[in-house]
C-alpha positions, -999 to 999 in steps of 0.1 A, spaced: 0 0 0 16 36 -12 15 67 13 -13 79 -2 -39 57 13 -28 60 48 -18 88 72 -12 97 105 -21 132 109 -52 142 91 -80 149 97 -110 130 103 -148 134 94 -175 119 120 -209 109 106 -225 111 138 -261 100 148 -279 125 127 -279 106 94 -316 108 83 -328 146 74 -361 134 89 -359 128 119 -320 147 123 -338 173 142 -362 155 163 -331 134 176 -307 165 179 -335 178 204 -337 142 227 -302 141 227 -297 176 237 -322 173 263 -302 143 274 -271 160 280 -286 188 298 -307 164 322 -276 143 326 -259 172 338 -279 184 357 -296 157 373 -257 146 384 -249 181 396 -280 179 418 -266 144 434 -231 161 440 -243 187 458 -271 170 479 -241 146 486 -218 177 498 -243 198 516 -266 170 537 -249 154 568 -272 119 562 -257 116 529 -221 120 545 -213 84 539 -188 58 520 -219 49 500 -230 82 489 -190 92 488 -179 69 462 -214 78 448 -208 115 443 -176 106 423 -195 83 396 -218 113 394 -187 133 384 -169 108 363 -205 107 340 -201 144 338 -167 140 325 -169 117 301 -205 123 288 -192 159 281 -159 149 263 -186 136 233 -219 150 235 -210 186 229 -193 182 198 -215 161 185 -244 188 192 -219 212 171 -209 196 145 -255 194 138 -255 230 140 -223 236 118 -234 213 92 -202 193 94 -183 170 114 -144 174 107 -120 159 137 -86 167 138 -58 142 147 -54 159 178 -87 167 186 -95 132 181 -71 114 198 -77 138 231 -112 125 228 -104 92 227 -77 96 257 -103 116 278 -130 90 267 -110 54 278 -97 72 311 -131 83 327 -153 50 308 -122 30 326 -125 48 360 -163 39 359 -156 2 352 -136 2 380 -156 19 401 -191 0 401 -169 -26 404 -155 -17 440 -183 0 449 -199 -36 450 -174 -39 478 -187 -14 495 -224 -30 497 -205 -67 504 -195 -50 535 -230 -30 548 -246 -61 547 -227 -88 554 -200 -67 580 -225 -41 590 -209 -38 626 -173 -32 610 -188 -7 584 -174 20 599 -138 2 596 -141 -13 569 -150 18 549 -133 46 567 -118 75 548 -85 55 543 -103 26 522 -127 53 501 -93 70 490 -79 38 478 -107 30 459 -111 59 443 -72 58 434 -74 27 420 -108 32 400 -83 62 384 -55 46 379 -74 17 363 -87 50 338 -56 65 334 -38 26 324 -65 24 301 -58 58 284 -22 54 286 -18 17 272 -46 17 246 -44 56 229 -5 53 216 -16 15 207 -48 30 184 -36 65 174 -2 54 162 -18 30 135 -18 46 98 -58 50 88 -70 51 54 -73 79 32 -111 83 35 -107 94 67 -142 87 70 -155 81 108 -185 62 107 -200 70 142 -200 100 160 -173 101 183 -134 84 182 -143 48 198 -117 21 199 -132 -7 179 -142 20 149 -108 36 148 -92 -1 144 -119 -3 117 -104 24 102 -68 16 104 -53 0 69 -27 -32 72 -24 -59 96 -41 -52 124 -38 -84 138 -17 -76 169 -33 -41 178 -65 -61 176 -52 -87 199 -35 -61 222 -64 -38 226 -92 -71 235 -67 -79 260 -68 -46 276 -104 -46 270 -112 -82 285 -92 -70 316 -106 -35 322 -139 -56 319 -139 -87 341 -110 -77 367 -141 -50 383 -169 -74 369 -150 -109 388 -153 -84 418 -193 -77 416 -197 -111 413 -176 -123 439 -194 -93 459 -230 -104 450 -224 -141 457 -212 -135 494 -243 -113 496 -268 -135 485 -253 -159 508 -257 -139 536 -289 -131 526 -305 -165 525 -292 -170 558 -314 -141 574 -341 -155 592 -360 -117 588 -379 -106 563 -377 -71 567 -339 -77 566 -338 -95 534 -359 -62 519 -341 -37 530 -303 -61 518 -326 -60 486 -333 -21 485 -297 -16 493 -281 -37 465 -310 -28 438 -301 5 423 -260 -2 421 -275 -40 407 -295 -18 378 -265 4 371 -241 -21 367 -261 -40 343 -269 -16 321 -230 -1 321 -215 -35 316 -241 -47 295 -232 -23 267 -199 -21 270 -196 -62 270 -211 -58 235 -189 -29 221 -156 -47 237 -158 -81 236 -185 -93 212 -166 -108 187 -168 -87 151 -186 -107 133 -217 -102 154 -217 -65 150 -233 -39 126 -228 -3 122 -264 0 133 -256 -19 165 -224 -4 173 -240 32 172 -268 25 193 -248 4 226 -228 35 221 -254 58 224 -269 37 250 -237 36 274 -227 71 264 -252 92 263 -281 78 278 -266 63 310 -251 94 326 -291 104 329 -304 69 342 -274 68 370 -284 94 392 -324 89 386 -314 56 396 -302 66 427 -325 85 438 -358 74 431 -356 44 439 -333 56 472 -354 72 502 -322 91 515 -319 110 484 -352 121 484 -353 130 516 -321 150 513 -341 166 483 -368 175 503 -351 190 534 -331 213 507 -366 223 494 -379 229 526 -349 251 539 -352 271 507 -387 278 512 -378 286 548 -401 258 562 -399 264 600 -400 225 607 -363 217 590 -337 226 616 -307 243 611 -290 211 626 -300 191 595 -273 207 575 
């Protein structure tokens, strides 16, 4: 193959999600909508975290972080997707594109790793709930929330020199709307043989190293749960485990698709929409997640109301 059908420092052009005139506009408004929600609906979680003592746990600690980390990385996409609609275009530069991609695997990595040792966390409130408070002190937080960003920043560090440094065809053509692993290797020309094998390595780790532990997490815990004689204590170990259960499953569930399906199962069509799902539409579902179906974040909610409304009945000593 001659140097013109491969490069390393053009330009790129996106096709995004808005490929039917139709219904272009309809979609730029739900995903717009989406991003806004997503931000704000995480912002809210943050800051009822930070400003009500009842929520000043290890639970609702590591918590507050995965609301930031879906910030982060629904941000590094979303927005320049929503430009490139308005602009009428969808041009990437190399550099642009690879700091996407960096940006993207470190804070999708840190979130694998975190739902995965935040599983810990619940292992402990219900089968340890007398050493709680040791077993989760500010010490063991801080480690896991090291490690879930180390685990990010391994990710970003190993696999974007791996994928960026391949030489990509001349059409340049990105068919998805933002720089994801397993459509730039569909772009890269040669033998990609070892990259491939290199980067589902990396993949299959990042994966099932946080996944082995919700498992290994959730199996202790349903053991511990069929050994409680009480009813009411089996409901509330289920209440407890429920909304990090739902999170998990549809994070992992998406991504297990995108990263280790094998490629002959997948389809542009496909590809987009797990992407979409995990990308875009899970940064909203996370903190609704959370707090519907959670009675301390509601409550939190209200007491805030209630102070701001100057409701005699909330004390200052709620806060």
């Amino acid at each position: 193959m001659d140097g013109d059908d491969k490069t390393f420092s053009s330009d790129f052009t996106l096709t995004g999600l808005f490929t039917q005139s139709a219904a272009s506009s309809f979609l730029f408004s739900i995903i717009c909508a989406i991003f806004f929600m997503a931000m704000i609906a995480n912002g809210v979680m943050i800051f009822l975290i930070h400003i009500d003592p009842h929520l000043h746990t290890p639970m609702y600690f590591l918590l507050s972080h995965l609301s930031f980390i879906d910030m982060m990385y629904i941000s590094t996409i979303v927005p320049k997707m929503l430009v490139d609609y308005l602009v009428g275009k969808g041009t990437i530069s190399f550099i642009a594109c690879t700091a996407q991609y960096f940006l993207y695997m470190g804070f999708v990595g840190a979130e694998f790793f975190l739902l995965g040792l935040m599983a810990y966390d619940r292992y402990v409130a219900i089968c340890n709930p007398l050493r709680y408070p040791v077993l989760m002190g500010h010490r063991v937080c801080g480690m896991i929330l090291a490690s879930s960003s180390f685990g990010g920043a391994l990710d970003s560090f190993l696999l974007t020199p791996i994928t960026m440094s391949l030489p990509f065809c001349s059409s340049h053509k990105i068919n998805h709307f933002f720089c994801e692993a397993p459509t730039m290797l569909r772009l890269a020309c040669g033998d990609k043989a070892a990259y491939e094998m290199i980067m589902y390595i990396c993949c299959v780790m990042m994966l099932l190293i946080p996944f082995s532990v919700v498992i290994a997490s959730y199996a202790r815990i349903l053991i511990t749960v069929h050994q409680m004689r009480s009813a009411e204590g089996k409901k509330k170990a289920f209440a407890t485990c429920s909304s990090h259960i739902m999170v998990v499953m549809l994070f992992y569930g998406a991504a297990l698709y995108t990263y280790m399906l094998p490629r002959p199962y997948h389809t542009l069509i496909k590809d987009k929409v797990f992407s979409a799902f995990y990308t875009i539409l899970t940064p909203l579902l996370n903190p609704l997640i959370y707090s519907l179906r959670n009675t301390d974040v509601t409550g939190a909610f209200k007491r805030v109301l209630a102070r701001c409304q100057g409701d005699p009945g909330v004390s200052r000593e709620g806060f």
